[in-house]
C-alpha positions in Angstrom: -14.3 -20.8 32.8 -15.2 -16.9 32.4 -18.3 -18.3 34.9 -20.3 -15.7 36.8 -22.1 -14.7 40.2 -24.4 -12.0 39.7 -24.7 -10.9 43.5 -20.6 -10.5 42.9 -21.0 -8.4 39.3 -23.9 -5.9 41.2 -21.5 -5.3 44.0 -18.5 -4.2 41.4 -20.9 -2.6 39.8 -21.6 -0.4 42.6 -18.1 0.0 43.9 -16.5 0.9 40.3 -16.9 4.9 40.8 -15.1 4.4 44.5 -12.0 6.3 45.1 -12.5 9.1 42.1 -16.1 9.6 42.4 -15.6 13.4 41.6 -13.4 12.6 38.2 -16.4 10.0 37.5 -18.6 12.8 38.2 -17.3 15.2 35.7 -17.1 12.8 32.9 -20.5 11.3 33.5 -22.7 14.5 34.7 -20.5 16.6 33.1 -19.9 15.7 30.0 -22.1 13.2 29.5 -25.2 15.0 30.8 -24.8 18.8 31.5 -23.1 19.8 28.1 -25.4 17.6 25.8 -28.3 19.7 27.8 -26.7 23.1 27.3 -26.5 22.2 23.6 -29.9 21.3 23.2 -31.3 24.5 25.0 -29.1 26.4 23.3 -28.8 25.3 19.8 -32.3 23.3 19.7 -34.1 25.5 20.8 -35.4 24.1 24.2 -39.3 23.4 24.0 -39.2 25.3 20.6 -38.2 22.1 19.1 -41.3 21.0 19.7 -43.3 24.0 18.1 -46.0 23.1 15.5 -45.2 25.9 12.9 -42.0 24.5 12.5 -43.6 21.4 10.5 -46.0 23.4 8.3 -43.1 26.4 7.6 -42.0 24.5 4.1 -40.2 21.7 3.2 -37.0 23.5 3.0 -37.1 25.1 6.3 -38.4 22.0 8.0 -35.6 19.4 6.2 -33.0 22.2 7.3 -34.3 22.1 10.9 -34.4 18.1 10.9 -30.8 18.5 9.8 -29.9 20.3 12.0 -31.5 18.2 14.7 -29.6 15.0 13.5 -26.2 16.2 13.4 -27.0 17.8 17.3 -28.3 14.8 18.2 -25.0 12.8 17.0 -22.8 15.4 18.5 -25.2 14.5 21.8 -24.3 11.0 21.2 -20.4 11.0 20.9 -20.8 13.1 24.4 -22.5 10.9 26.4 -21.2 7.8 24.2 -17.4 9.6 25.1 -18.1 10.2 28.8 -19.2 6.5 29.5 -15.7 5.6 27.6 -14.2 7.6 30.1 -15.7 6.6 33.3 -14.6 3.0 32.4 -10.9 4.6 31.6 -10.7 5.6 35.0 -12.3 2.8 36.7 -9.7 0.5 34.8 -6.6 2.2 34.7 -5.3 1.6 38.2 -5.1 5.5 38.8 -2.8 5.8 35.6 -5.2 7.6 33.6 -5.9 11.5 34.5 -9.4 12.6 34.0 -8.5 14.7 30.5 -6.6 11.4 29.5 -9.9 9.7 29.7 -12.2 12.2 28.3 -9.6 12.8 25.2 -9.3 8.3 24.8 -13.2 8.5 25.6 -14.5 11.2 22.8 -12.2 9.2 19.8 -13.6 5.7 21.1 -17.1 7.1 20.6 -16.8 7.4 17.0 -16.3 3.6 15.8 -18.8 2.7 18.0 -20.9 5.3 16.5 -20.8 3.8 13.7 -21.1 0.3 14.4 -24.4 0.9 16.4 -25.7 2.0 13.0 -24.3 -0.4 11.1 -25.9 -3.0 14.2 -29.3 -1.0 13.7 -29.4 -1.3 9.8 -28.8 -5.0 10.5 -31.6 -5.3 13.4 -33.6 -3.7 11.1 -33.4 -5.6 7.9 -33.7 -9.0 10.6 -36.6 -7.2 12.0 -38.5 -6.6 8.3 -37.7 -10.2 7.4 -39.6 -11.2 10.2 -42.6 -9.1 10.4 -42.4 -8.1 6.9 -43.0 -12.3 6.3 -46.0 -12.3 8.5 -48.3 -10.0 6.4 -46.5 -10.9 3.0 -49.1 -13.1 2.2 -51.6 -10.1 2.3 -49.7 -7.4 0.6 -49.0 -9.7 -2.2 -52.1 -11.0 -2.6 -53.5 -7.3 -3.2 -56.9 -8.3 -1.1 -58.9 -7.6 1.7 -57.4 -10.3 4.3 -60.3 -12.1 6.3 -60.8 -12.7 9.7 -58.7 -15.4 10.0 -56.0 -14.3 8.3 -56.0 -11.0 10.1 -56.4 -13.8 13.2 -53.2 -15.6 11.6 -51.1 -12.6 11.6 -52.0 -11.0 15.1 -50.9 -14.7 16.7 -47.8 -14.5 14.5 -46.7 -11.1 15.8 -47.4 -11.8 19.2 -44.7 -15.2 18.6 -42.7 -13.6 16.9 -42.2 -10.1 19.0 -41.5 -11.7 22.4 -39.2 -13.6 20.3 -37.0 -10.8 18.6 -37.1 -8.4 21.8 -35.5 -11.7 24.0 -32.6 -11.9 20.9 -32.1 -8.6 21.9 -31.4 -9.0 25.4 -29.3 -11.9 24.6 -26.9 -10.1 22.0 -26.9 -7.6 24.5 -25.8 -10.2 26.9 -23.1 -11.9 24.8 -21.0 -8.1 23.8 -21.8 -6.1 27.2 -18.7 -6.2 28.0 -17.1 -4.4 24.5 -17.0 -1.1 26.2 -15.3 -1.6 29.2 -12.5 -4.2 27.2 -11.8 -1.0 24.6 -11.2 0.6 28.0 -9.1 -1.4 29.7 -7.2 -2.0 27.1 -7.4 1.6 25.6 -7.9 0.6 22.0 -10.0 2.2 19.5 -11.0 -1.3 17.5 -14.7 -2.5 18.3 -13.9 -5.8 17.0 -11.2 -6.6 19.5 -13.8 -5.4 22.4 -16.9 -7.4 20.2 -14.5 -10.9 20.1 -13.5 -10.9 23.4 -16.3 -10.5 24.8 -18.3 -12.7 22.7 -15.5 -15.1 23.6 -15.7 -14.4 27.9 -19.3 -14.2 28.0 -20.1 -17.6 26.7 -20.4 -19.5 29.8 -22.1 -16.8 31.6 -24.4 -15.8 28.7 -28.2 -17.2 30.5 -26.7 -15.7 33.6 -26.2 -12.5 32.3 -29.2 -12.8 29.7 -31.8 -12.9 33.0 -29.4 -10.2 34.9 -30.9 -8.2 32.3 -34.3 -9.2 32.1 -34.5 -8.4 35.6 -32.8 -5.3 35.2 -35.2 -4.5 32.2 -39.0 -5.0 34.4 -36.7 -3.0 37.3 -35.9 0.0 34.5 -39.9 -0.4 32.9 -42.0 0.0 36.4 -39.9 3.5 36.6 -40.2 4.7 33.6 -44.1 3.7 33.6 -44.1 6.1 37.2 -41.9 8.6 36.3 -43.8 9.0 32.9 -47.1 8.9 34.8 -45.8 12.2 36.8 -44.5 13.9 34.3 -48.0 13.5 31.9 -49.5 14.4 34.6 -47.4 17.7 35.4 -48.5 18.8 31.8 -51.7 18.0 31.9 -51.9 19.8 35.2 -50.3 23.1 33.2 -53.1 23.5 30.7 -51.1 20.4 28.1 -48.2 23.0 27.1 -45.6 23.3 29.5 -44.6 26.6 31.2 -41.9 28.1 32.5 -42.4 26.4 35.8 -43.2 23.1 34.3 -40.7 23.6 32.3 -38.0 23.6 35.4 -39.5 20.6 36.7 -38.8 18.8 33.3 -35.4 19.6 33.3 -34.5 19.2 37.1 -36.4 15.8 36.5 -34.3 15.3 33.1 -30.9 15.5 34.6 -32.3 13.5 37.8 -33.1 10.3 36.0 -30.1 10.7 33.8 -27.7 10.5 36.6 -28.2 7.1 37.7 -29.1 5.7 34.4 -25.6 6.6 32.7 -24.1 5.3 36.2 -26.1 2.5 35.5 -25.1 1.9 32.2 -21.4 1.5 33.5 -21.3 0.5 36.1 -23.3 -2.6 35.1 -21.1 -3.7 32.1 -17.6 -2.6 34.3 -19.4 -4.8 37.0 -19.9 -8.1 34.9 -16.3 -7.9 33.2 -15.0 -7.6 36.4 -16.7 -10.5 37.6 -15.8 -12.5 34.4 -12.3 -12.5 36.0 -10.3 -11.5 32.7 -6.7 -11.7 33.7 -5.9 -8.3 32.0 -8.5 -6.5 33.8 -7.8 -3.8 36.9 -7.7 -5.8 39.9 -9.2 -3.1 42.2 -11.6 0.0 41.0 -9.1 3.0 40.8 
């Protein structure tokens, strides 16, 4: 039951945006991508941002900036967070669902999950500290030098128990990929009803899905390691500080890699649900 095929969940995947590819467009480039940009030249500053003299201009001006920053960057987050809701809106809703239907559900649904991504962070976190935090206890409490062996003790302990937390990762990931495009489809604003369900129609697919993403994850790191080795080298190739040209390049090569990753990003979870079969799920791709 709730099995999977992964060739099957990559070719939803890549049909969900057929049939209102420009309403997809305008949620997902749109909103998700252009307006989160236009913020951040405008409001951040641009390359600004990234000036020096803002860190050494006082602690007043520089906790007002980092703010300032924050509350952007959340506002950032709801948009793209909002436009993803809305792209699976549409993709679900049988043609039902206009594209200022979706954006309005899409924008409220980003909130909750706002905040349980932090409240999953804080969590991650505290797991995280338990487990690294117990590999050099010994030597913080001990209030010595640790020796070569120790230190020898500790480097094999992280390098256990990193692998290890990173592939927990992916696997949660694996079990509630689905949460996103279940608030959709059934156009509810409760996280829990998306996290149960599809905790619940994962389950039989979840080492499926688990090395889906593994995959996925080496596909995603080999360009990001190339597209990162361009851009330093653009930089360096301007002096280290970007100009205006440079500058261009970063942003027409900004809004270029974001495109197909937020496509990505929902097409692949609308692709596995899909797959999953849930009997409440569209039966086509609007």
């Amino acid at each position: 039951m709730n099995n999977i095929s992964i060739s099957q969940a990559w070719s939803y995947a890549t049909s969900f945006f057929s049939g209102r590819a420009a309403e997809h467009a305008i949620a997902l480039i749109g909103v998700g991508i252009a307006v989160p940009l236009i913020l951040q030249l405008a409001l951040g500053g641009g390359m600004a941002a990234f000036d020096p003299s803002r860190m050494t201009s006082g602690a007043g001006a520089f906790a007002a900036f980092s703010g300032f920053a924050m509350l952007l960057g959340l506002v950032n987050y709801i948009l793209q967070t909002g436009s993803y809701f809305a792209s699976w809106r549409l993709g679900f809703s049988d043609g039902q669902e206009n594209v200022g239907g979706a954006l309005g559900y899409g924008l409220v649904a980003a909130l909750p999950v706002l905040l349980f991504t932090a409240a999953i962070l804080f969590v991650i976190g505290i797991i995280g500290f338990l487990l690294f935090g117990g590999a050099f206890a010994p030597a913080l409490l001990s209030g010595r030098q640790p020796s070569e062996s120790a230190l020898a003790g500790m480097g094999f302990a992280m390098l256990i128990l990193v692998p290890l937390f990173l592939l927990f990762i992916v696997w949660l990931a694996a079990r509630l990929c689905c949460t996103g495009p279940i608030m959709a489809d059934k156009r509810t604003f409760n996280v829990l009803t998306g996290l149960s369900e599809s905790w619940r129609i994962t389950g039989a697919a979840q080492w499926k899905i688990f090395a889906y993403f593994i995959l996925l994850g080496i596909a995603f790191l080999v360009i990001a390691m190339i597209l990162g080795a361009v851009v330093g080298f653009s930089v360096f190739a301007s002096g280290g500080m970007p100009g205006a040209g440079s500058m261009v390049g970063l942003i027409v090569g900004s809004i270029v890699m974001s495109i197909p990753v937020a496509y990505l990003q929902v097409g692949i979870p609308a692709g596995i649900y899909r797959a999953l079969g849930p009997v409440d799920a569209g039966s086509v791709f609007a």
